[in-house]
MDTraj code that builds the backbone (N, CA, C; nanometers):
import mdtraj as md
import numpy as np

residues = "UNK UNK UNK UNK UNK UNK UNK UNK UNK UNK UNK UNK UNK UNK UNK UNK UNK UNK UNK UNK UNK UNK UNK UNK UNK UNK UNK UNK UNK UNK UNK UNK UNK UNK UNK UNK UNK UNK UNK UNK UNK UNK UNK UNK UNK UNK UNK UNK UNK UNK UNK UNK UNK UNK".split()
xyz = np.array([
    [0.0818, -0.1194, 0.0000],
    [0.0000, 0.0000, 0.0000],
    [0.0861, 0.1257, 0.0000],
    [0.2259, 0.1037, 0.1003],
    [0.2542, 0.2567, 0.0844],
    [0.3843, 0.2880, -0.0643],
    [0.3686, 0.2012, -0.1406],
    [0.4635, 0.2282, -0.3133],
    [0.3168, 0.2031, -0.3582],
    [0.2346, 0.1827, -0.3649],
    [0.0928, 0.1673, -0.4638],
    [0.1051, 0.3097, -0.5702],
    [0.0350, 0.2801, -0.6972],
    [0.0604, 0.4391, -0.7722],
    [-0.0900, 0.4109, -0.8502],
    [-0.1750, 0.3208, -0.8022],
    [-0.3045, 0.3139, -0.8763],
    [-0.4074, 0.3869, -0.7989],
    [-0.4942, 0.3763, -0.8985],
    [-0.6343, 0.4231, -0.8134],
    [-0.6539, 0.4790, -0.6806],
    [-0.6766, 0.6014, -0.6546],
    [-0.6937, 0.5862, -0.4769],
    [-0.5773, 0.5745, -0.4036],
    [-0.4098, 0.5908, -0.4972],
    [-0.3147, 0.5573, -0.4027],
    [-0.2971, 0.7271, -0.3033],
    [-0.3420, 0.8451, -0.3382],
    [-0.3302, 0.9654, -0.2752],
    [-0.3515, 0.9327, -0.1498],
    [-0.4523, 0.8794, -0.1139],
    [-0.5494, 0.8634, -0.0264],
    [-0.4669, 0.7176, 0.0840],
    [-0.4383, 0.5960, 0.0632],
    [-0.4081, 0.5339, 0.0964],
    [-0.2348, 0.5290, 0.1314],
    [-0.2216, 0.6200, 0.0568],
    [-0.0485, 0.6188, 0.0976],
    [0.0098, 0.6632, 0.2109],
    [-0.0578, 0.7669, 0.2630],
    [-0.0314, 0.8209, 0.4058],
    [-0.0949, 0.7779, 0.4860],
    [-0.1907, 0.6986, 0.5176],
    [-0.2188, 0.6103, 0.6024],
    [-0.1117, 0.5167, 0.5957],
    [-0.1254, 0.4194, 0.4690],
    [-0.0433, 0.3329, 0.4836],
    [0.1518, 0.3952, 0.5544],
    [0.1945, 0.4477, 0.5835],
    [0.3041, 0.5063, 0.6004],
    [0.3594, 0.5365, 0.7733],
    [0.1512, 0.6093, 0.7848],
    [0.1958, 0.6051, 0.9796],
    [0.1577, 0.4774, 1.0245],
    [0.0766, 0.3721, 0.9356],
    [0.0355, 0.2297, 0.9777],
    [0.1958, 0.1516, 1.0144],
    [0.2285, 0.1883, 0.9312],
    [0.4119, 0.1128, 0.9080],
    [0.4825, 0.1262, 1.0167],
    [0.4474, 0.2917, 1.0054],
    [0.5495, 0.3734, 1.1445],
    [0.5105, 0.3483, 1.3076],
    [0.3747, 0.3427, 1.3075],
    [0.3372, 0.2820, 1.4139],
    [0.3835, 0.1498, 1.4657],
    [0.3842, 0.0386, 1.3494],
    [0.4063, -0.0657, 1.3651],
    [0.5729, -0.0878, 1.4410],
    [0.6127, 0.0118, 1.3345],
    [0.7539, -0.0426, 1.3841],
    [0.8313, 0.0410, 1.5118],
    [0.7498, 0.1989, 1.5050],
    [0.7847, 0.2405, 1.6786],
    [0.7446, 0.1565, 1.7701],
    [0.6359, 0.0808, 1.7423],
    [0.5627, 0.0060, 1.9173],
    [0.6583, -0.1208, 1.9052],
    [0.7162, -0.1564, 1.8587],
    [0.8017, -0.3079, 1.8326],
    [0.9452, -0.2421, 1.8827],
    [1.0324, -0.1503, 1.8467],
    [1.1094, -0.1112, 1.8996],
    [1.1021, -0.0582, 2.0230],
    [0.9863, 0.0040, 2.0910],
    [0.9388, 0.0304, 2.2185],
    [0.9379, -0.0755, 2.3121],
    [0.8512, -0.1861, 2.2401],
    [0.8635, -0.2814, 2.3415],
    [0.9552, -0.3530, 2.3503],
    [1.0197, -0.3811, 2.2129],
    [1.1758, -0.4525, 2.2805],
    [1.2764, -0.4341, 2.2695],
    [1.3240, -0.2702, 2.3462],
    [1.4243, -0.2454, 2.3815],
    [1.4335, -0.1531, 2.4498],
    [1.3090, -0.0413, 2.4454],
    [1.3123, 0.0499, 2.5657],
    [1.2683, 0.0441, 2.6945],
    [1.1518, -0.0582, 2.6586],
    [1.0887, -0.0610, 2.7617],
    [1.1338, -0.1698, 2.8867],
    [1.2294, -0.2426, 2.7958],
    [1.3109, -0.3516, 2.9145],
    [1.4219, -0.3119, 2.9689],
    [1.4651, -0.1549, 2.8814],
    [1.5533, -0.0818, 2.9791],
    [1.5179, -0.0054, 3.0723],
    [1.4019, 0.0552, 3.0481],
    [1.3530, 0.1293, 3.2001],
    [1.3211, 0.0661, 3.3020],
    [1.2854, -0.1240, 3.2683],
    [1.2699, -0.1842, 3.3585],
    [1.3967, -0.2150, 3.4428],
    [1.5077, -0.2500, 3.3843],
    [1.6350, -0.2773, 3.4240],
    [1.6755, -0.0909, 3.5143],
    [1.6351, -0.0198, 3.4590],
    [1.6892, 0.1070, 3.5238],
    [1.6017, 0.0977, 3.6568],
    [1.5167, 0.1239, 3.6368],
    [1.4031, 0.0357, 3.8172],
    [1.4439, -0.0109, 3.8867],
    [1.4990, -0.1427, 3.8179],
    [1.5207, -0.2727, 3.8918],
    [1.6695, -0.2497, 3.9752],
    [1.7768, -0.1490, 3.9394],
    [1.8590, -0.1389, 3.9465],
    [1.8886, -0.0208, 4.0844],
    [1.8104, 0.0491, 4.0709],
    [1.8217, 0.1547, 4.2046],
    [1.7186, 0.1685, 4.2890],
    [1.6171, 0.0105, 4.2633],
    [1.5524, -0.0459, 4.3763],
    [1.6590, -0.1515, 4.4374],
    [1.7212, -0.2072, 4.4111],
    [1.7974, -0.3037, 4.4200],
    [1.9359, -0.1997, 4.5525],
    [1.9990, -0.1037, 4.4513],
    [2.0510, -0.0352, 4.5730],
    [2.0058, 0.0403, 4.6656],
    [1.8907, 0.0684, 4.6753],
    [1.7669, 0.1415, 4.7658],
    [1.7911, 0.0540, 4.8935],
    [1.7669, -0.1084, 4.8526],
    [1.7521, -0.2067, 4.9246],
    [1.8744, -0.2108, 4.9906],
    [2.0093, -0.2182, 4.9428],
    [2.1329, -0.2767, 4.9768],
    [2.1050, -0.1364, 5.1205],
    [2.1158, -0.0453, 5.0911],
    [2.1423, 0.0956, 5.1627],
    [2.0694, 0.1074, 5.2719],
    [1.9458, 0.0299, 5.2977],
    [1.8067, 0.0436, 5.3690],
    [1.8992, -0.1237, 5.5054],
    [1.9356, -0.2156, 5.4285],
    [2.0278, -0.3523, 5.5002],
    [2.1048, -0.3077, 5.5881],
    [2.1854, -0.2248, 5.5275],
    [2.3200, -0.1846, 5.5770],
    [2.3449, -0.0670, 5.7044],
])
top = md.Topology()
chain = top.add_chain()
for i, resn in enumerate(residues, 1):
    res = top.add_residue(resn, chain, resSeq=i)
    for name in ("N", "CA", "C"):
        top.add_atom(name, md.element.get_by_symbol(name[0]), res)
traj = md.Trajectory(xyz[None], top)
């Protein structure tokens, strides 16, 4: 849809384009940012803890 050059491609091409873009921001979001903010969490709860022991 988003190289189409027939009929109706005006119309369908920019949809088709943020459909793509969407697709592929939420896939890179979920696997790779979002398991780093978890690791960033996990990481200065973790020394929160050590500091709170000690």
């Amino acid at each position: 849809m988003m190289f189409s050059t027939g009929l109706g491609a005006e119309v369908q091409r920019p949809l088709a384009t943020v459909v793509i873009g969407g697709v592929f921001s939420s896939t890179l979001l979920t696997l790779i940012v979002l398991p780093l903010v978890y690791l960033m969490f996990e990481k200065s709860s973790a020394e929160e803890k050590a500091d709170i022991e000690i």
